[in-house]
C-alpha positions as CSV (number, residue, x, y, z in Angstrom):
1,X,-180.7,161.5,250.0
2,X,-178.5,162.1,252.9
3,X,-175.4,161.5,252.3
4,X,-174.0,161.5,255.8
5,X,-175.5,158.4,256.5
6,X,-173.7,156.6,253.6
7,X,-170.7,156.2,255.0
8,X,-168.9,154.6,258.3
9,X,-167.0,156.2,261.0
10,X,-163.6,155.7,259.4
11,X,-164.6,158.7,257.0
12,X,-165.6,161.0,260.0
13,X,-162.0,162.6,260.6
14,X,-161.9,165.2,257.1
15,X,-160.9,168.5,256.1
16,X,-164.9,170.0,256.6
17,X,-164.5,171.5,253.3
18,X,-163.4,168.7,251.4
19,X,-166.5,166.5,253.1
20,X,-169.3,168.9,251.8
21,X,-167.5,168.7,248.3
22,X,-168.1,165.0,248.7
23,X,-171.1,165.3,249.9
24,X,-172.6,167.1,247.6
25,X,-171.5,165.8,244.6
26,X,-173.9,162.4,245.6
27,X,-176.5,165.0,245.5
28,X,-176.0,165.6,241.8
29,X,-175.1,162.1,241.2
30,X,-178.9,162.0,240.7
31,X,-179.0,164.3,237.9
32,X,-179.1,163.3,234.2
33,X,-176.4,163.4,231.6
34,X,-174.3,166.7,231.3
35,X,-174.1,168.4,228.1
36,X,-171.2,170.3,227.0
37,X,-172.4,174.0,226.9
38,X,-172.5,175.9,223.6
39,X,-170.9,179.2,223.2
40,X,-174.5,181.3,223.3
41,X,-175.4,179.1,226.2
42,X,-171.8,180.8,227.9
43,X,-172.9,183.9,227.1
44,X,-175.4,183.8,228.9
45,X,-174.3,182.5,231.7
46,X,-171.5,185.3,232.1
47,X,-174.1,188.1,231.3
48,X,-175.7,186.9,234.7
49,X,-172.3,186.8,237.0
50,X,-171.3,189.9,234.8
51,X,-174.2,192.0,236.0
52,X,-174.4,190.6,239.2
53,X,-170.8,191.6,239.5
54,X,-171.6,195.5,239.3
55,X,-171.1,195.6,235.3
56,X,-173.4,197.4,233.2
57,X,-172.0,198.1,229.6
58,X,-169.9,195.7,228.4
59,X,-169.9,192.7,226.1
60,X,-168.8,189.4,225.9
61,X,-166.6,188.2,222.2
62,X,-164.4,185.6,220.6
63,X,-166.2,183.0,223.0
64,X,-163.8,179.5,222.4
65,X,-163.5,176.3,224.6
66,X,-159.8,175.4,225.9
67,X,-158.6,172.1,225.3
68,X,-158.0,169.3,228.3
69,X,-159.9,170.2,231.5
70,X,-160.6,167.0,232.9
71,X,-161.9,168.1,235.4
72,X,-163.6,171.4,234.4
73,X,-165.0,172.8,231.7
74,X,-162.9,176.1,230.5
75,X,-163.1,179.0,227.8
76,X,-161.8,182.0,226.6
77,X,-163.7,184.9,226.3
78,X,-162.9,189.0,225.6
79,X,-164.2,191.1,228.2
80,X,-164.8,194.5,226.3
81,X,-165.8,197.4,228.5
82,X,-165.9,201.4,228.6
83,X,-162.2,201.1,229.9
84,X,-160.6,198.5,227.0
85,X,-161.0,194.7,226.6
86,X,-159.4,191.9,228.4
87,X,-159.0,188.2,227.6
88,X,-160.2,185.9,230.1
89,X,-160.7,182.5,231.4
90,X,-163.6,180.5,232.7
91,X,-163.4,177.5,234.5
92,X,-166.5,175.9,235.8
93,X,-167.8,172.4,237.4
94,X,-169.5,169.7,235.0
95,X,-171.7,167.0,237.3
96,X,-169.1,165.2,237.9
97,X,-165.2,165.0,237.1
98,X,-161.9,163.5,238.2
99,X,-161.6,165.4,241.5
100,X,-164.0,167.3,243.0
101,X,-162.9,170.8,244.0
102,X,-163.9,174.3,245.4
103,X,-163.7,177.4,243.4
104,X,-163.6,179.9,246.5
105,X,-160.1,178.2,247.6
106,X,-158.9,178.1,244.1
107,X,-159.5,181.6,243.8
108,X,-158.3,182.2,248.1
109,X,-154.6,181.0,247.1
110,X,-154.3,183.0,243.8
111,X,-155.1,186.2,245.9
112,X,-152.4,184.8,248.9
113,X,-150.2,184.1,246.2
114,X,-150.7,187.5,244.7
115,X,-147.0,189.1,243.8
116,X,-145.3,186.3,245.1
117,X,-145.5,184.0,242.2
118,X,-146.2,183.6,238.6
119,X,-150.3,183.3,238.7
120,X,-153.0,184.1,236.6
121,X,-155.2,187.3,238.6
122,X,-158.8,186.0,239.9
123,X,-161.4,189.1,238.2
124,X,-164.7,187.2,239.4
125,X,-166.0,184.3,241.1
126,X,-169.1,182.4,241.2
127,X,-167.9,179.7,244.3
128,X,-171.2,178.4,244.4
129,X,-173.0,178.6,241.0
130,X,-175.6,180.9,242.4
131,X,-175.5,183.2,238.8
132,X,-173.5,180.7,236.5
133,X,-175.3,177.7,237.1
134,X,-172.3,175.8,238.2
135,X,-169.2,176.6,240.4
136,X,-166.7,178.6,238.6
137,X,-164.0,181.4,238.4
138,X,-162.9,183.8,236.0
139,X,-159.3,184.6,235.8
140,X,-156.9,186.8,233.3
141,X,-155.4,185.2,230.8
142,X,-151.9,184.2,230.5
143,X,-149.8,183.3,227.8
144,X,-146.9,179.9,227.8
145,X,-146.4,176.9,227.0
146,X,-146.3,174.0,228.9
147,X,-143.6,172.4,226.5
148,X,-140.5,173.5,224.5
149,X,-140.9,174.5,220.6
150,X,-138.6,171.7,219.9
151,X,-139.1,167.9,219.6
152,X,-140.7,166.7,223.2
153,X,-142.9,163.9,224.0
154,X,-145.4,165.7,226.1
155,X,-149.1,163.8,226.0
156,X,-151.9,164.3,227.9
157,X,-152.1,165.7,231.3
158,X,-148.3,165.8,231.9
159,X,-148.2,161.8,231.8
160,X,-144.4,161.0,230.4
161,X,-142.7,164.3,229.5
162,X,-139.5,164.7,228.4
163,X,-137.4,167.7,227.8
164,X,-134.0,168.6,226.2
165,X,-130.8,169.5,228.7
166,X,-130.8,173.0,227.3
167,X,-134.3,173.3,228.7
168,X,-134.0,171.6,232.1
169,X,-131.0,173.7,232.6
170,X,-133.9,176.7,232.0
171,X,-136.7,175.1,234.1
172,X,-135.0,173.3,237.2
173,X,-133.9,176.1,238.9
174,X,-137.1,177.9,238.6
175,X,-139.1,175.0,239.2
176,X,-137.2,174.2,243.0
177,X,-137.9,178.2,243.9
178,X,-141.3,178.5,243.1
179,X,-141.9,175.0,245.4
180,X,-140.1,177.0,247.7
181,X,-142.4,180.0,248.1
182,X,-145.3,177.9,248.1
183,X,-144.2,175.9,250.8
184,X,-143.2,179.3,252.4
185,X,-146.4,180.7,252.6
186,X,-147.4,182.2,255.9
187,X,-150.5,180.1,255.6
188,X,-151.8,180.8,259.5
189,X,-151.9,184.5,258.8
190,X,-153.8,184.5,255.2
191,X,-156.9,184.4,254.4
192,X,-157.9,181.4,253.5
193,X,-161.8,180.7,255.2
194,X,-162.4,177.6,253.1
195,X,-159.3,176.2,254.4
196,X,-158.6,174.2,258.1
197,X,-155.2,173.2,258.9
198,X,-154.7,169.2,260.2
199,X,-153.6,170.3,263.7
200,X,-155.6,167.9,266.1
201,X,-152.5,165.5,266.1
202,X,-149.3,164.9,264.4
203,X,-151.4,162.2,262.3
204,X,-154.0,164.5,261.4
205,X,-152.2,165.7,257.9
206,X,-152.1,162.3,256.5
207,X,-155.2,161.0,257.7
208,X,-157.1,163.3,256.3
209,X,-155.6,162.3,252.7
210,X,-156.1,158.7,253.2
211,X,-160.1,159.3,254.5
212,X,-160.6,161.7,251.2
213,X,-158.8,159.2,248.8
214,X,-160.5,156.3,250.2
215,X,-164.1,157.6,250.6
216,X,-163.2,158.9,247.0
217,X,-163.3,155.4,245.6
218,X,-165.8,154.3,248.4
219,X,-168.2,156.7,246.6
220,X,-167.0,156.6,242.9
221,X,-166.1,153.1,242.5
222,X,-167.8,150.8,239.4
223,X,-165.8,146.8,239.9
224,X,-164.2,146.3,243.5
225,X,-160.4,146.0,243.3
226,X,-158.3,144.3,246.3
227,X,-155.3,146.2,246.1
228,X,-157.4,149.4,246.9
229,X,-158.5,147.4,250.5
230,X,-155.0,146.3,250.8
231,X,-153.3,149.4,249.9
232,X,-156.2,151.5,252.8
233,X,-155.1,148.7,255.3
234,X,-151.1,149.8,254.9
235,X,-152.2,153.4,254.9
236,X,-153.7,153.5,258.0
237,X,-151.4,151.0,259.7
238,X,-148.3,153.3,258.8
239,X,-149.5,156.8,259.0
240,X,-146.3,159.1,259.5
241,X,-146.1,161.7,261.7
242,X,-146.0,165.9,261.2
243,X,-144.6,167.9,263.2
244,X,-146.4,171.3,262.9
245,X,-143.4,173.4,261.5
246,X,-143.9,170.6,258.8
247,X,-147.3,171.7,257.9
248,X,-147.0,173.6,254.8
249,X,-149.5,174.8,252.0
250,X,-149.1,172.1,249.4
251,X,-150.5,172.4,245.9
252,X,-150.7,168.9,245.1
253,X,-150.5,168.6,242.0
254,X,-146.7,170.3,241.3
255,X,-145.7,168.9,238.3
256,X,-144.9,169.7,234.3
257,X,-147.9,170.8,232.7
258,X,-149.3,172.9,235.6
259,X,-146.8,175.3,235.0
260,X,-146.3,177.6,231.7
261,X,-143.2,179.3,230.5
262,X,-142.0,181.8,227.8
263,X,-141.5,179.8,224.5
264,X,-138.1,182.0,224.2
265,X,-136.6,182.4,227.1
266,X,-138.2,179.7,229.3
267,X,-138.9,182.0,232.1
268,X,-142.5,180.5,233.7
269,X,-145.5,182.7,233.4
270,X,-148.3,180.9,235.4
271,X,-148.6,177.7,238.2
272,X,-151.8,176.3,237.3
273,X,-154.2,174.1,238.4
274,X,-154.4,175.0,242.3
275,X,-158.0,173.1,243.0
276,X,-156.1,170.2,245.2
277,X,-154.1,172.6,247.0
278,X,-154.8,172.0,251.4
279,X,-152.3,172.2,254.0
280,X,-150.3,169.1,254.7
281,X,-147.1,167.5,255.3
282,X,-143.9,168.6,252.9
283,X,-143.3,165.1,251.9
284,X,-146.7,164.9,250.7
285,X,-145.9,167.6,247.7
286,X,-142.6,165.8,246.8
287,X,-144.2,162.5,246.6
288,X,-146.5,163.6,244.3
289,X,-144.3,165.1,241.7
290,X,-142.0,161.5,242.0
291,X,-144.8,159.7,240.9
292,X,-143.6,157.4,237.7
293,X,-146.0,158.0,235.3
294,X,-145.1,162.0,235.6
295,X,-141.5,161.1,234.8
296,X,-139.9,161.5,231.4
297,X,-138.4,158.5,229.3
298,X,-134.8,157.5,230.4
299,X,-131.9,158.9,229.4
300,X,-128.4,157.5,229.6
301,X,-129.8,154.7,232.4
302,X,-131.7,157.7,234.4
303,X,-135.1,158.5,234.9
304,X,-136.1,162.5,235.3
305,X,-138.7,163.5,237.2
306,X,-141.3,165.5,235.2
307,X,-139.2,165.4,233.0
308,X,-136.3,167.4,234.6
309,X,-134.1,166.1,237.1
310,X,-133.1,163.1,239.2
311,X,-135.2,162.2,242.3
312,X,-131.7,162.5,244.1
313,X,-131.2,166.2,242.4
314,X,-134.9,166.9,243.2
315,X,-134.9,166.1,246.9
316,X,-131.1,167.5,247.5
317,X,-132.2,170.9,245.5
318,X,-135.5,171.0,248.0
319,X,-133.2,170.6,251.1
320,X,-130.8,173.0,250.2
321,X,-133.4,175.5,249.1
322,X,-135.8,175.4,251.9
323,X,-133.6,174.3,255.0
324,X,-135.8,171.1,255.6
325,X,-134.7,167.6,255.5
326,X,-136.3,164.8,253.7
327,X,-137.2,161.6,255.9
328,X,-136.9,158.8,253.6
329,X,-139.8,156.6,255.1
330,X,-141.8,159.5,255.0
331,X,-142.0,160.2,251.9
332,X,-141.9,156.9,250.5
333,X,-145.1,156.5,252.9
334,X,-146.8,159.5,250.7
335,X,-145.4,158.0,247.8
336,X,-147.7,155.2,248.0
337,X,-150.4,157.3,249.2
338,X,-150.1,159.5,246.2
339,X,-150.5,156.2,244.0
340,X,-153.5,155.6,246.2
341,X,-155.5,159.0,245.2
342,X,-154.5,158.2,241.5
343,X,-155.6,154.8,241.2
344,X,-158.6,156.6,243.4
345,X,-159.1,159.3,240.7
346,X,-158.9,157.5,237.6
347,X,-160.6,153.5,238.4
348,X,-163.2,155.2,240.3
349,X,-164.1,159.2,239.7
350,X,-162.9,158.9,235.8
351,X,-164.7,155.7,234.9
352,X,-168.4,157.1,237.2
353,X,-168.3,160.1,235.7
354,X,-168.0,158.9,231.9
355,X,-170.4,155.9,232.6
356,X,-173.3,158.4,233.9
357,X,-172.1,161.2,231.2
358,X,-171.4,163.5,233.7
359,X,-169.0,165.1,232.2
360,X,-167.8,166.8,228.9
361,X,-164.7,165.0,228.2
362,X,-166.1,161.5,228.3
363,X,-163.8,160.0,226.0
364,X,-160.9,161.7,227.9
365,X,-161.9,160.7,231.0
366,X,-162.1,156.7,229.3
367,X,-158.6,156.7,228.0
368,X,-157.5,157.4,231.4
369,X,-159.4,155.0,233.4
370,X,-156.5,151.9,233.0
371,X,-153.6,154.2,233.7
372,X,-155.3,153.7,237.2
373,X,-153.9,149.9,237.1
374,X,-150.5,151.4,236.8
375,X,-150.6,153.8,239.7
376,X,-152.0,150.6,241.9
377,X,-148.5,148.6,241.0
378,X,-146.7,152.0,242.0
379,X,-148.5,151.7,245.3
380,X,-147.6,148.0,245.7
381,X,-143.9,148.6,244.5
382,X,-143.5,150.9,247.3
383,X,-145.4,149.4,250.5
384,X,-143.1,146.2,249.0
385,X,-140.0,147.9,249.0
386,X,-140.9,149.4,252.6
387,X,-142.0,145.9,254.1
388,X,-138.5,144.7,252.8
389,X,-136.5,147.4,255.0
């Protein structure tokens, strides 16, 4: 199969790095069903990348799967060598899953990161399977929650979390400066070889969103859907402008449950979950973490975003923390565009990859196939609300 000649020219303008992901996961696609892998099987598999690695005496203990990973499939392990033993974590690529990522630039920003933010330290990396099989990445381990030890409604993947005062009061703050040093990162001058910037045009940093999100569900989608046609259409008739100062590194998914905290004094501990992270447009990153179904249950007439502020106390906190001003139409623009990569994500990656078996978390990846219908009204709430200003 080639899989360059599947698609038409309105693909061709991509981050590189993000095609070959693409590309190569319709490669696979022609592989059979994915079985979850047993501990001895991940013993093995790290023995190789151990010794590979330069490691000679060692051994590998207390072997456990994490729960969630949607989109990869993760364990703990103990490391124990000559010098002591360390707990770790494993994260590697099933077939198929709800976004398809690369290891080498998860593992790029937690080195650029390095000392600068809360972040769990990269010890090996397998970017391209070669000795586990399967992408993957081995980081330390580090302890958190992702929720309060008190009453919090908190389901999976971050989808409607709530959170006492007490502990916004804790979390805000903390939550607005760590968005700030990510989107100060001096992302020109690090190293970062499996990423490219979108500097061809001021256009460049959303098109390349809309071409992955839409060749996404041009790729992974089972039933057609109009709204996805309709929703391209207003996409690419209204793509925004960036001016390069603009261009930041954006981790994409910056939102409760990707960060951990100290169950005591609330103080975070890790940002996780850096496999969408690219440089883009500001807005882009704030548009994400307004998306509805992220947002806790309403208090007192009020919705809070993730759980933890206003969308007024959100953006006003990011302008006053990072100097930058928020264009309205902007980032209602990415707004819908975010909706767009959901809908993407869930109606057409979640429901391919559990209807081939691609995946370990087949059920998981079901129950969150129609929570794609609701990101699809979010999208048509918005380009409504901006054809009626």
């Amino acid at each position: 199969m080639n899989p360059s000649t599947l698609h038409s020219t309105r693909f061709d303008d991509m981050e590189p790095r993000v095609k070959q992901l693409l590309d190569e996961k319709l490669v696979r696609r022609e592989q059979g069903p994915y079985r979850s892998l047993s501990d001895g099987e991940v013993n093995a598999k790290l023995d190789r990348l151990l010794r590979a690695s330069g490691l000679s005496a060692f051994r590998v203990e207390s072997i456990s799967r994490l729960a969630g990973g949607a989109s990869k499939e993760q364990f703990i392990f103990t490391l124990v060598t000559s010098t002591g033993s360390e707990k770790l974590v494993l994260r590697m690529d099933p077939l198929e899953g709800v976004v398809e990522t690369c290891r080498f630039r998860e593992a790029e920003l937690l080195e650029a990161f390095k000392g600068i933010l809360p972040l769990p330290e990269v010890r090996f990396i397998d970017g391209n399977g070669e000795h586990l099989g399967q992408p993957g990445v081995i980081t330390s381990f580090v302890s958190g929650v992702t929720k309060p030890p008190v009453q919090s409604k908190v389901v999976v993947s971050g989808v409607g979390t709530s959170f006492p005062p007490e502990w916004r009061a804790k979390l805000v703050p903390q939550f607005i400066e760590n968005l700030r040093l990510i989107h100060a990162l001096d992302w020109r001058n690090a190293s970062l070889p499996h990423f490219q910037a979108p500097t061809a045009n001021r256009q460049q940093a959303a098109l390349w969103q809309v071409n992955w999100w839409t060749r996404v569900w041009h790729d992974d989608h089972i039933p057609a859907h109009p709204l996805f046609t309709t929703g391209e259409r207003w996409l690419r008739e209204h793509i925004p402008s960036c001016v390069p100062d603009n261009l930041v590194m954006v981790h994409a998914d910056y939102r409760t449950s990707n960060f951990m905290f100290d169950a005591d004094t609330g103080k975070f501990t890790a940002i996780l979950d850096w496999e969408l992270a690219h440089i883009g447009d500001f807005h882009e990153e704030l548009a994400w973490t307004l998306q509805r179904l992220f947002a806790g249950e309403p208090e007192g007439g009020k919705s809070y975003i993730c759980g933890l502020m206003t969308k007024e106390d959100f953006i006003s906190k990011y302008e006053a923390a990072t100097g930058r001003k928020v264009n309205p139409r902007t980032l209602a623009y990415y707004e819908a565009l975010g909706a767009y990569k959901c809908a993407a994500q869930l109606l057409g990656s979640s429901l391919a990859a559990a209807m081939r078996q691609h995946n370990h978390q087949d059920l998981l990846l079901t129950w969150l196939v129609p929570l794609g219908n609701t990101f699809l009204a979010d999208m048509a709430r918005v380009i409504k609300a901006e054809k009626n200003l």
